[in-house]
C-alpha positions in Angstrom: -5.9 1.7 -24.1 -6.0 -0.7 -21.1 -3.3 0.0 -18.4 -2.9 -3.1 -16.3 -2.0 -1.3 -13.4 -4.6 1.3 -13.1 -6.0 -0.3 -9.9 -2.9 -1.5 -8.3 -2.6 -0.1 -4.9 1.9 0.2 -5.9 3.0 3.4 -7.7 5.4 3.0 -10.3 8.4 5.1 -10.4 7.3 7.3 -13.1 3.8 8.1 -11.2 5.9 9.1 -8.1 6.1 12.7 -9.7 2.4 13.2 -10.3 1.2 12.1 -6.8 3.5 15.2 -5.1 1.2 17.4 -6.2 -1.9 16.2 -4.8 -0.2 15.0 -1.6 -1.3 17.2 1.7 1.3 19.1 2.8 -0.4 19.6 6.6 -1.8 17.4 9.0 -5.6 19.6 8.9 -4.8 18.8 4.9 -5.5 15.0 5.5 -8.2 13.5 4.5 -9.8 10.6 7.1 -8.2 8.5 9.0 -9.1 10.6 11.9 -8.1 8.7 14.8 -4.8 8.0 13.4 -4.5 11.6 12.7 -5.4 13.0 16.1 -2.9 10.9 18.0 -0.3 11.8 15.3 -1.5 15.3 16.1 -0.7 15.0 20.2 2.3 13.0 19.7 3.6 16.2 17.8 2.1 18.9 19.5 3.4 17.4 23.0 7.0 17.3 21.4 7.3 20.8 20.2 5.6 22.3 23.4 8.8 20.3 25.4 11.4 21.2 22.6 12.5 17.8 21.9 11.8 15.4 18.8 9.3 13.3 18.7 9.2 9.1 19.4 9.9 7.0 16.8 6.9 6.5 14.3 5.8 3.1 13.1 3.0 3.5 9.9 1.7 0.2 8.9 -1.4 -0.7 6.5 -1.6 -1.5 2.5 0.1 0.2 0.2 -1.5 4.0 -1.6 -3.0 5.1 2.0 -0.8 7.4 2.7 2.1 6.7 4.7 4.9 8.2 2.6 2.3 11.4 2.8 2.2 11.0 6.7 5.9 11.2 7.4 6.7 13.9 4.9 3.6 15.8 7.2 5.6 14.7 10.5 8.7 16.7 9.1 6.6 19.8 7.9 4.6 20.0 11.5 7.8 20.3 12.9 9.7 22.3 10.8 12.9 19.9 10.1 13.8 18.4 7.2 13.5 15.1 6.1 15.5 12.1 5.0 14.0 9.5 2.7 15.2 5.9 1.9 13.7 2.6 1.9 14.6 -1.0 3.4 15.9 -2.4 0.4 18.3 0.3 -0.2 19.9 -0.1 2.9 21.9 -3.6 2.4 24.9 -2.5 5.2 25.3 -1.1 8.1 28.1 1.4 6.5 25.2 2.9 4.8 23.3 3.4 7.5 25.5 4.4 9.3 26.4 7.3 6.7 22.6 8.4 6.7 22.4 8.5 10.6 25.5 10.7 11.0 24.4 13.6 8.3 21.5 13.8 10.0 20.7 17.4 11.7 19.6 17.7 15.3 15.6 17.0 15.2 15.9 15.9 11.4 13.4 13.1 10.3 14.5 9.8 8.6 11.7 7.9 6.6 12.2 4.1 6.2 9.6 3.1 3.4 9.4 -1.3 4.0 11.3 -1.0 6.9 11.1 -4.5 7.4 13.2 -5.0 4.4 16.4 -3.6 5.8 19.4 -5.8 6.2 19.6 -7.7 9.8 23.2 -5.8 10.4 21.1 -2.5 9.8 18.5 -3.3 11.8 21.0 -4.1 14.6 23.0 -0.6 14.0 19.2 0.7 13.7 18.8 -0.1 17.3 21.5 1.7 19.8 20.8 4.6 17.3 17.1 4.8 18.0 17.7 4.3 21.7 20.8 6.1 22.4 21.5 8.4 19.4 24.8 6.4 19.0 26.3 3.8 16.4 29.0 1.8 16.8 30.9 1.3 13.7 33.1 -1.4 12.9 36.7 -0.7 11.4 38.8 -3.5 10.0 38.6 -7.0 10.5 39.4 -10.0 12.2 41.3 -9.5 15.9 42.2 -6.5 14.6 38.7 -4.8 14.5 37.9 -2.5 16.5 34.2 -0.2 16.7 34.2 3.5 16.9 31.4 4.9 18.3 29.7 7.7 16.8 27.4 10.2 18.0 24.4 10.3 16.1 22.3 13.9 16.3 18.4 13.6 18.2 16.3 12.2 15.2 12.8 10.7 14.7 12.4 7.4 12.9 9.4 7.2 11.2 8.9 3.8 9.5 6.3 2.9 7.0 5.5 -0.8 6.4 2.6 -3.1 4.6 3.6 -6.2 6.0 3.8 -5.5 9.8 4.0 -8.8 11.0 7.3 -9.4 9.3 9.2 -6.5 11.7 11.0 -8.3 14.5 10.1 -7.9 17.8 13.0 -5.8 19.1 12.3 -3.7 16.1 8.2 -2.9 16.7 9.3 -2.6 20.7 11.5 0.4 19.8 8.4 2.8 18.0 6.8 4.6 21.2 4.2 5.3 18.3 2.8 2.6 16.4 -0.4 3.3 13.5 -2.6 1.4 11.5 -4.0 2.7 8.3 -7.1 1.9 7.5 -8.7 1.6 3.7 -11.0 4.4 3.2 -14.6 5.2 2.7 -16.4 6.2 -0.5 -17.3 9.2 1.6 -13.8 10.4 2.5 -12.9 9.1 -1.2 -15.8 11.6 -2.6 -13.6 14.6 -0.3 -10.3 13.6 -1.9 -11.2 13.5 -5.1 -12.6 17.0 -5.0 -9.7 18.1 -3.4 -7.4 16.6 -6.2 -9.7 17.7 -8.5 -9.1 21.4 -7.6 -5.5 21.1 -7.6 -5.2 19.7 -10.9 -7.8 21.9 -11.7 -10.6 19.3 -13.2 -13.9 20.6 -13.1 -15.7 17.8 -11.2 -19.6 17.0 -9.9 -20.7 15.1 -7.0 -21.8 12.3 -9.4 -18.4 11.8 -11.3 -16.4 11.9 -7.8 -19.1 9.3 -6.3 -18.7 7.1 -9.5 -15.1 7.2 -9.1 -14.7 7.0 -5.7 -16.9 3.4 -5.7 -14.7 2.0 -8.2 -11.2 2.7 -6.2 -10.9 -0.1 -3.7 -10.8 2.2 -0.9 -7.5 3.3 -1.9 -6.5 7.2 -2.3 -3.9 6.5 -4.5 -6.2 4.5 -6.7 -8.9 7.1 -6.7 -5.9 9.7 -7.7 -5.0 7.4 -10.5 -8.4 7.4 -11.8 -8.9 10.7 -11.6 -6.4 11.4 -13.7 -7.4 9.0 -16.5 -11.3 9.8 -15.9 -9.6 13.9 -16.9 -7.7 12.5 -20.5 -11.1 11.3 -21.5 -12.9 14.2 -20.6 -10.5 16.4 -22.0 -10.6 14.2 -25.4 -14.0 13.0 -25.9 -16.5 15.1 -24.0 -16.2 18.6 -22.9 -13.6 18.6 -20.3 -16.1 18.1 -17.0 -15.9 15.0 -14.9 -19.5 13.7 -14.4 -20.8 10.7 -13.8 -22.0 9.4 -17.4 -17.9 10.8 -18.5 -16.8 8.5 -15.6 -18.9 5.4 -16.5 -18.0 5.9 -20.0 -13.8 6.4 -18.9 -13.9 3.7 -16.6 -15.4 1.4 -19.1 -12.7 2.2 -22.2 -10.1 1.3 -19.1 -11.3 -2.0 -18.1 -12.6 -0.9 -14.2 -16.1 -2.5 -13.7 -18.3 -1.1 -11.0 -16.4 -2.6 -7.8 -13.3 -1.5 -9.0 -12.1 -4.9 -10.6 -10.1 -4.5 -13.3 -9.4 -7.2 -16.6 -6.8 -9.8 -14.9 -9.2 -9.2 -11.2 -12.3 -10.7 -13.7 -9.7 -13.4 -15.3 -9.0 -14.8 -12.4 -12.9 -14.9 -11.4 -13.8 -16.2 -14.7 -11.4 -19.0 -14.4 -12.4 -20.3 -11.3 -16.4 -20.1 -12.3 -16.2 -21.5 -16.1 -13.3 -23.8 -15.9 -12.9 -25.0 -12.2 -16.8 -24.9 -11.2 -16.0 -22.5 -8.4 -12.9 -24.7 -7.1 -11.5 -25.5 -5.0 -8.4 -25.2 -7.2 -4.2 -24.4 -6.1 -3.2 -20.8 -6.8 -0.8 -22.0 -8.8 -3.1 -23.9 -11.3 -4.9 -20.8 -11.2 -2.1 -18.8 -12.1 -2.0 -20.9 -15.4 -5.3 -20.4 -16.3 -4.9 -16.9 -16.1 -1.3 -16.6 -17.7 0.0 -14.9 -14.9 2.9 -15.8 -12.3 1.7 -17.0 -8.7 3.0 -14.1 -6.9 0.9 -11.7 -9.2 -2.4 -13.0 -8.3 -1.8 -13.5 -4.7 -0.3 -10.3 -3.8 -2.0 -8.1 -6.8 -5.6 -9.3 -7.3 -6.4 -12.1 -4.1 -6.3 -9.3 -1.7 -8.7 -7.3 -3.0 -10.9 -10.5 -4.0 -11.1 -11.8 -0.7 -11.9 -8.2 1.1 -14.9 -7.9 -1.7 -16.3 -11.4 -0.7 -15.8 -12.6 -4.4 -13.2 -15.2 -3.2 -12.1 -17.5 -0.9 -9.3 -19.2 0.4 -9.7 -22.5 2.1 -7.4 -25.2 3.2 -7.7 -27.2 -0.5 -7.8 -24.0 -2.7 -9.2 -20.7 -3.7 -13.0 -21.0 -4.0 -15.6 -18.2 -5.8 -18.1 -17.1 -3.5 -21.6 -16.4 -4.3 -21.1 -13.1 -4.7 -18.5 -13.7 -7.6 -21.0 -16.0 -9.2 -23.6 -13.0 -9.8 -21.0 -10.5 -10.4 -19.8 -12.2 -13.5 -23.7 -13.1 -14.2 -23.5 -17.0 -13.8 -26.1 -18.9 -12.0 -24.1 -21.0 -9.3 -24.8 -24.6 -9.0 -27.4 -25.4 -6.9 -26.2 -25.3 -3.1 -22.8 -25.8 -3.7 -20.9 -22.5 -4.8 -17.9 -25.0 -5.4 -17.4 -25.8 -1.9 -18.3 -29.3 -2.6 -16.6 -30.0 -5.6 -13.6 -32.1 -6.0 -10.6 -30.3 -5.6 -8.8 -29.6 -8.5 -4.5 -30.5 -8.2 -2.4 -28.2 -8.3 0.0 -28.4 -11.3 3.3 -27.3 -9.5 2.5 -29.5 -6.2 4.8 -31.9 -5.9 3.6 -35.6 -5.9 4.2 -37.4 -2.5 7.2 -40.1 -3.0 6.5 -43.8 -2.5 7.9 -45.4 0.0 
């Protein structure tokens, strides 16, 4: 009954449908994040007092905090509609192009990973932001020649989880630029209780404090939680969502108290009983765990390293104290594996001989 992605801070496609329904649909509707949302709040009010759209919007932070929430909010403050794609969808400039010319006049276009877009998009991207214009190339060769193309007044609001990978000409062009930050079992308690009513799960203070603590600071993770915490409820107690159903839900999925979940504990457990703490290379790691190198750095280090259960030093990923006690091992004395050998990594290549 595990699901291996019950704490992973992505949605999958076919969760996409299930989070509209808990999503705010007003700015006063979202929960924390206050100082983002009361310059969000200025920016619009300003630009519907003067009649004019809004700057550009730039939403960066880690993924399930609500960004994809924040610009769907940006288009119902101001009454326009919206236009959603994502950076990877847009591989030419011909299709943005398309997108920027059906746009109405104070529309909003959402750009989820906008710094996945294509470099001849992002080039497009910029006389269009600046001067509601694209120039679009026909033919080729001598031959070619650009049309310009007036493009209809339109805010950009861009959403990203890897900020510093936007190029500088790109982040210059946002006149609004927000960092989302991970939430606090407080605000996480308010949200749940929120969900809760719309999906209409009878909750108590407890359950939502139980489940809150174990969701990484992450809405979308407390949502997804929720949701499973509810199925057990439903099937095997008597349908309310307190703190013993919670333990007991959490438990049957895999989520320990800190919100780590089987393949988070692997990856602990590997480094404590087989590497003595580390050092050890990610990708000898990776092995151990039967997982590809991309999974446990971008799924379960970040998390890892925010909790103080790991660390990541120039000779290899190290267990902290903390990740010692967690998993109920007595560390070696004084070392924590900071002074152990370090182990080689199995996919480093060996240095040549001259």
């Amino acid at each position: 009954m595990t699901e291996p992605n019950l704490v992973s801070a992505y949605a999958s496609e076919a969760e996409r449908d299930a989070e509209v329904s808990v999503r705010p649909r007003r700015l006063a509707d979202f929960i924390a994040q206050h100082r983002v949302r009361d310059q969000l709040d200025l920016l619009l009010q300003g630009a519907m007092r003067r009649g004019s759209p809004p700057d550009h919007i730039l939403l960066s932070g880690p993924p399930g905090l609500g960004k994809t929430s924040l610009a769907n909010i940006v288009a119902a403050e101001l009454g326009t509609g919206i236009r959603v794609t994502s950076g990877p969808a847009i591989e030419r400039s011909g299709d943005l192009a398309a997108i920027l010319t059906s746009l109405a006049e104070g529309d909003v276009l959402f750009i989820d990973e906008i710094h996945r877009i294509a470099r001849p998009a992002e080039e497009l991207l910029y006389s269009a932001m600046e001067d509601f214009r694209v120039d679009v190339v026909v033919g080729k060769g001598p031959g070619a020649t650009a049309i310009p193309l007036d493009v209809e007044p339109f805010t950009l609001v861009g959403a990203t989880t890897r900020s510093g990978l936007l190029t500088g000409p790109m982040r210059d062009r946002f006149g609004f630029v927000a960092h989302l930050d991970f939430y606090s079992p407080a605000d996480l308690e308010a949200l749940l209780h929120r969900s809760a009513r719309i999906l209409g799960v009878p909750i108590t203070d407890d359950g939502a404090a139980e489940i809150a603590g174990r969701s990484r600071g992450t809405p979308r993770i407390a949502n997804r939680l929720l949701r499973r915490v509810r199925d057990f409820a439903e099937v095997r107690a008597d349908g309310v969502v307190t703190l013993e159903t919670a333990r007991a839900a959490l438990t049957v999925y895999d989520v320990d108290a800190l919100g780590l979940d089987r393949l988070d504990r692997a990856v602990l457990t590997a480094l404590v009983d087989s590497f003595r703490g580390g050092p050890v290379g990610l990708s000898t790691l990776a092995v151990a765990v039967g997982e590809q190198p991309d999974t446990v750095e971008e799924v379960c280090e970040p998390f890892l390293v925010r909790a103080g259960l790991l660390a990541r030093t120039p000779r290899g990923r190290v267990a902290t104290e903390a990740a010692w006690h967690h998993l109920g091992r007595i560390p070696p004395n004084g070392t924590f594996g900071l002074d152990a050998p370090p182990v080689p990594d199995l996919f480093t290549r060996a240095p040549e001989q001259p």
